[in-house]
Residue, then its C-alpha position, 0 to 999 in steps of 0.5 A: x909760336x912754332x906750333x901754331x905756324x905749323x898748325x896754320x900750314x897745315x890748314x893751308x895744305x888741308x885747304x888746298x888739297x880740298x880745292x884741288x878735289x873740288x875742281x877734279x869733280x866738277x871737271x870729270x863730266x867734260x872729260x871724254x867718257x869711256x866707251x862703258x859709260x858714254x850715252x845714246x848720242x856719242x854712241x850713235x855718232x850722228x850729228x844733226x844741223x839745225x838751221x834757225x833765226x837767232x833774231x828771235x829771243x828767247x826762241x832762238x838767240x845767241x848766249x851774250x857769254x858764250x855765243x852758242x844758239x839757246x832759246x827755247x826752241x833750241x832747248x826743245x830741238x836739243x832734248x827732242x834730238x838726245x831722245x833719238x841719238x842725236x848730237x844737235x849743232x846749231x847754225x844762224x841761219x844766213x838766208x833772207x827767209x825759211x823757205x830760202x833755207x830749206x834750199x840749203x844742203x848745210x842744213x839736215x833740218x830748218x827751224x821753225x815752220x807752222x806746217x808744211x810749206x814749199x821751199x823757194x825754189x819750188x821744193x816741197x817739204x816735210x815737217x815734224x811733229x809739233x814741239x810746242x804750241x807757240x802763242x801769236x799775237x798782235x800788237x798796236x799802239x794804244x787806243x787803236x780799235x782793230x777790226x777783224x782779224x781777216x780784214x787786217x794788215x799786218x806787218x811780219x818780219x820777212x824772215x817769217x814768210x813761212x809762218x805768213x803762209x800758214x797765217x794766210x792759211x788761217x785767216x784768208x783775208x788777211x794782208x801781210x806787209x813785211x819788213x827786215x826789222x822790228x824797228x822798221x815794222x814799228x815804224x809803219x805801225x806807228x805811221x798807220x801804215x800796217x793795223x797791228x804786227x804779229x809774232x810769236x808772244x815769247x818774242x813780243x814778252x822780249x822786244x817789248x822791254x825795249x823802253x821806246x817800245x812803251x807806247x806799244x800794247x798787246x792784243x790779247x783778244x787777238x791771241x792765236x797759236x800756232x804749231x813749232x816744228x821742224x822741216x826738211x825737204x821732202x826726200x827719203x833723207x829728210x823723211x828719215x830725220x823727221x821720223x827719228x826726230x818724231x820718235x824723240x818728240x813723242x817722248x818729250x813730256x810737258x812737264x819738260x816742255x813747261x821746265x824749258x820755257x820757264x827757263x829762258x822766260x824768266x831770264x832777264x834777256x834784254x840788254x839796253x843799248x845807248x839808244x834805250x839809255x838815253x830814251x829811259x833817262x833823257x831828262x837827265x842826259x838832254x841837258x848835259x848833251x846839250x850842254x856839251x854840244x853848246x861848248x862844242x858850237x862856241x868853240x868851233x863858232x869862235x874858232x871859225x870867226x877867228x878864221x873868217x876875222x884872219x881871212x878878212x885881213x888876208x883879203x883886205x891886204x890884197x884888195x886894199x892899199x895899205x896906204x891910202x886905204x883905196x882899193x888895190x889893182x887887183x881889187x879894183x878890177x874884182x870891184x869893177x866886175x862885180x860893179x858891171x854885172x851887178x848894173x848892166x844899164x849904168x853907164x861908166x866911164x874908166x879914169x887914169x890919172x898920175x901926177x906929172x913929176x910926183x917923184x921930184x915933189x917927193x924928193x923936195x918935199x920929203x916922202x911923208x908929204x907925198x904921202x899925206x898927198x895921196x892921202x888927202x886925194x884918195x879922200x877927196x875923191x871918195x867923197x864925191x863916189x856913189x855906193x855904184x863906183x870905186x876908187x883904186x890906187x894902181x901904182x905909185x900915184x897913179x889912180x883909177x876911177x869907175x864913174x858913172x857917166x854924168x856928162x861933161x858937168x860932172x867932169x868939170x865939177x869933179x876937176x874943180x872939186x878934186x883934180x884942183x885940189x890936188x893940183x894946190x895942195x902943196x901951195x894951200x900949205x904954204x910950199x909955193x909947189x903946184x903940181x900937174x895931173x894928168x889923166x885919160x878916160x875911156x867910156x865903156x862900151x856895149x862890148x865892155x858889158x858883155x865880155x868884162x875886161x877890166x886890164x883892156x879898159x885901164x890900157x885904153x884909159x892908160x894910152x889917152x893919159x899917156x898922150x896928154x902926158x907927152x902933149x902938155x903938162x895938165x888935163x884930160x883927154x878921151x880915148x874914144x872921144x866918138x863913143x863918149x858923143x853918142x853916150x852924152x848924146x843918149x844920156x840928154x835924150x834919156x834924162x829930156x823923155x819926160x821934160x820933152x813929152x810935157x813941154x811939146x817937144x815931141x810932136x806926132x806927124x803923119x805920113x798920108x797913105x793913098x790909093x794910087x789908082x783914085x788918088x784918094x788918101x786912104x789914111x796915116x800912119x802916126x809917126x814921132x818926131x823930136x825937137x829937142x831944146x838943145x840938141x835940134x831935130x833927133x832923127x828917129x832912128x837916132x832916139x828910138x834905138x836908145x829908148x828901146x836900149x834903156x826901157x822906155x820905148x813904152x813911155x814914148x808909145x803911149x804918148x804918140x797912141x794918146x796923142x792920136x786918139x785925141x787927133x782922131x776925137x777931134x776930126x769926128x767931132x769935125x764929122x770926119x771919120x778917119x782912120x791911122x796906123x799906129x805901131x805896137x814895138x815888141x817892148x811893149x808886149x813884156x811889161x805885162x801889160x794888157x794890150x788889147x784892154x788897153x786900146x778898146x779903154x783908150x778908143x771909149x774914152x775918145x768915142x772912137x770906133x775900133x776900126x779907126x786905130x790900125x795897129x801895125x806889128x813889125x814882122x820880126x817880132x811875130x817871128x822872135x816871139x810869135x805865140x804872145x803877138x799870135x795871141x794879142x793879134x786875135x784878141x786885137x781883131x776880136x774886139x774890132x781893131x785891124x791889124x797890120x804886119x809892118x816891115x814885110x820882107x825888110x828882114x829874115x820874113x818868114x812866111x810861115x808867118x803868113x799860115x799862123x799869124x791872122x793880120x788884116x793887112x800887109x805892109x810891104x816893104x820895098x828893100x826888094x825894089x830900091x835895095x842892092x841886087x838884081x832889080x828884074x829879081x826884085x820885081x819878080x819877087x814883089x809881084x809874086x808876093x802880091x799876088x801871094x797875099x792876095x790869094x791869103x784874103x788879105x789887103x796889101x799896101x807898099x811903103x818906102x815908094x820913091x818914084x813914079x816907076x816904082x808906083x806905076x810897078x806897084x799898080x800893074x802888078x796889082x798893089x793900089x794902096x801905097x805911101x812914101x816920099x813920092x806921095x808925101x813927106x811926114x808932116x805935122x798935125x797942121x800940115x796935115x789937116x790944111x792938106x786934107x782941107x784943100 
């Protein structure tokens, strides 16, 4: 036994004694040579910089273990070099392109050049003898037919600007687009922006492995070769490499040439990265990506709508009383924003109520009745609200309402329906405890829309509640009692319109217009007057204003413009051939519809002529909106209508107006004359202005004329046509016809 385990160290030792002289020997050619034995290139001492692309495989590319720069041009540097004494020490060259480079001292010589070009500041340069004839050639997607290699465009990488000019060299014609990358080159191939790319074929045997690449094809038809050399500047020290290197160059044989590009080419040299693995193998890696990615989006989707499901709750506490499930102060005042912006038009009215002695109910009571109390109020009241109106609880029991204003019926109606059972609640359950309510409501004005103030509106609210608190135990009381008159007012004038125009309540009267030299009545102005059922006579300035406000100053023009055309129809049938002034608002100009169309269809319907409708355009609306009426006002006259500026100098006139604006006739007004100031001023201007429109070639006529010396002013200054009290009042159709029949 003991014999056998020193025979079994002994083999050991046999064994390690021959690793040991293994490693001896294959350590010895890195050990330092001595002078003896060292070869031409450490006796020489000479280092040579080569700068080359490592973008280039397998010409030039850095070694994935070691990081030196090999290839096959390297290789052929390095052998051609060693022939001469030359140690060779690679550097990657850093500069956008060759010719950039070979302005670098860092480098005694720049790899590789077609032929002699010039660096890029101008520097010429001096190239070696060919390493190695490198085959280019191009490639495109498949099926596409390529023209001639001189009427192509090619793409190139820009670090090969010095082979694109030996390439130019070549093919004269030909067009060469560059780009950074390959994957960028691909792309404008792929998109038809470049025919074909081109690049040395060694190059091309290593990019096209990458699998995305497949649908890429060599064009061996279009095959060229081209020289592989090195360069230097063009001075006695780059001479001086270029020649010793040619002297190595000479000696390397073909067989060595053939030896070196075997070697790297058939080299499995592409690497896949992730891209190429997924593209290769994406049938089987898509569905567990989306796989991955579905359990992603559910979990951040649940995650999120459990966030979004809190955040709901958090809000819903603030905005609503936990109670009564009303709305809390401060969401009703975010509601009553939202509610305001999103409804311009509507017209609101802000409620306050409390309970007069709601506390000693609680304390006879008990708390829970008090409770189911607001309760039952809150429910109450929201089943009378619209989806345009909210309900909050703003303290104890006391409650806002917005409300869209519906008049004194809807405030009776809502008192019976909601107030009144509130008021009985405690006695509809058999308590014998009738309660007090209280409440103040503020009707919103223009201001309210314009600058939403919603803490302002509960105080005014608050203020009316508070007086009638103190005055009496029960009931309501307005803050601004006047504004709710005019909105009531405004609201039956708005909601009759329609009823008015059928029924005969509106009626068009006409204001005669003379000549004050003859006295002869020269024709009318079509104005509206307003009977209404309930409220009497309307003044127009009171329901115009309101019908411009909410739209429907069209509805009420078109009604005097139809009216007039039949009063018109029935004097020619009469033999009378009349003429009246009609007035086009502003309002009517924004709904798009043709005006000009409009009256030349209504006059052929009549059998009127177009010089019997006088349309009248007050002059502030030339000034606010100048080109649309500037451009009706000459289809108007076109087609045969007169037309007229109305209100001249009633407002900020401007008479650029009169230069722009082609109107038949000025209606002047005399603010001048009756308004406050100097009067002789006023006569100053007046006369002037006759004068002025004169001159222009245009008719004038005075309206507002009061008294017989404004007349007489009027005549001697020039003015004959006029209208006004002094002449005649407005007066109804009837009137009208048995005045002109006398």
């Amino acid at each position: 036994m003991r014999s056998a385990l020193r025979g079994c160290r002994q083999s050991i030792l046999s064994l390690a004694l021959f690793l040991c002289a293994i490693v001896v020997l294959c350590t010895l050619p890195v050990l330092a040579p001595s002078p003896a034995l060292a070869g031409p290139t450490e006796r020489a001492g000479t280092v040579l910089t080569v700068g080359v692309p490592t973008d280039r495989c397998p010409m030039f590319y850095e070694d994935a273990q070691t990081g030196e720069v090999t290839g096959i041009g390297a290789d052929l540097m390095r052998a051609a070099a060693e022939e001469t004494g030359y140690a060779v020490s690679f550097m990657p060259v850093e500069e956008e392109t060759l010719k950039d480079a070979l302005d670098n001292d860092a480098y005694d010589v720049v790899m590789p050049f077609g032929s002699a070009i010039t660096s890029a500041s101008g520097k010429p340069s001096i190239v070696s003898d060919n390493l190695i004839q490198t085959p280019f050639t191009l490639v495109t997607t498949n099926g596409r037919n390529l023209p001639t290699i001189s009427e192509l465009t090619v793409g190139m990488l820009r670090s090969l600007g010095g082979g694109a000019e030996t390439v130019g060299e070549l093919y004269p014609g030909i067009k060469i687009e560059f780009f950074d990358t390959m994957a960028q080159s691909v792309d404008a191939l792929r998109a038809g922006s470049v025919d074909a790319l081109l690049h040395n074929s060694y190059v091309w045997s290593y990019v096209l492995q990458k699998p995305s690449y497949s649908d890429l094809r060599v064009q061996p038809s279009a095959m060229f070769s081209m020289d592989f050399r090195a360069g230097a500047l063009d001075t006695p020290q780059g001479r001086q490499i270029i020649s010793r290197l040619n002297a190595g160059i000479a000696k390397l044989s073909d067989t060595k040439r053939q030896a070196i590009i075997l070697d790297h080419t058939s080299r499995r040299l592409y690497r896949y990265d992730l891209s190429d693995y997924i593209y290769q193998y994406w049938p089987f890696v898509l569905p567990g990506v989306l796989l991955f990615v579905a359990l992603i989006a559910v979990t951040v989707l649940r995650r999120r709508t459990y966030l979004l499901e809190q955040e709901k709750k958090m809000q819903r506490l603030i905005d609503y009383d936990q109670l009564t499930g009303a709305l809390s102060l401060e969401g009703f005042k975010n509601r009553v924003q939202e509610l305001l912006r999103a409804n311009p038009d509507v017209p609101y009215l802000l409620s306050y109520t409390n309970i007069k002695g709601f506390k000693f109910a609680n304390e006879r009571l008990g708390r829970k009745a008090g409770d189911e109390l607001l309760r039952f109020w809150v429910t109450k009241t929201q089943e009378t609200l619209s989806d345009v109106e909210a309900m909050g609880r703003i303290e104890g029991d006391h409650f806002a309402v917005l409300r869209r204003s519906g008049g004194e019926e809807q405030i009776k109606r809502d008192d019976a329906e909601v107030i009144d059972a509130v008021r009985q609640y405690f006695t509809n359950r058999n308590a014998e405890y009738p309660l007090h309510v209280c409440g103040g409501i503020y009707v919103l004005t223009a201001e309210d829309y314009r600058q939403v103030n919603v803490d302002r509106m509960l105080d005014y609210a608050r203020q009316a509640e508070k007086n009638v608190r103190r005055s009496r135990d029960d009931g309501y009381e307005f803050y601004n009692p006047d504004q709710w008159i005019r909105d009531r007012r405004a609201a039956d004038v708005v909601r009759h319109l329609p009823v008015a125009i059928q029924t005969g309540e509106l009626q068009v009267w006409y204001q005669p217009q003379v000549d004050h030299a003859t006295g002869r009545i020269i024709g009318a102005e079509a104005l509206c007057r307003w009977e209404h059922a309930k409220l009497g006579w309307l003044r127009p300035a009171e329901f115009i204003p309101v019908l411009e406000e909410h739209g429907l100053i069209q509805e009420l023009d078109l009604f005097v413009w139809k009216r007039a055309c039949e009063d018109l129809q029935r004097w020619n049938e009469q033999g009378l051939h009349r003429s009246v002034s009609i007035n086009l608002s502003r309002s009517d100009l924004k709904e798009g519809v043709d005006i000009p169309k409009l009256f030349l269809d209504m006059v052929a319907e009549h059998g009127l002529t177009p010089d019997q409708l006088r349309i009248e355009i007050t002059e502030t609306a030339f000034v606010e909106d100048s080109d649309l009426l500037i451009d009706t006002t000459v289809r108007l006259r076109e087609l045969g209508f007169q037309v007229e500026m109305d209100d001249f100098g009633s407002g900020y006139s401007s008479l650029n107006m009169l230069k722009e604006v082609p109107v038949d006739r000025i209606k002047l007004d005399l603010r001048f004359l009756s308004g406050a100031g100097d009067p002789e001023r006023g006569c100053i201007i007046v006369s002037h202005i006759i004068r002025m429109v004169g001159a222009l070639g245009m008719r004038l006529i005075a309206e507002g004329v009061e008294n017989a010396e404004q007349a007489s002013f009027l005549q001697a200054s020039g003015c004959n046509e006029m209208q006004g009290f002094y002449f005649y009042k407005p007066m109804s159709v009837e009137d009208f016809e048995s005045m002109l029949g006398q």
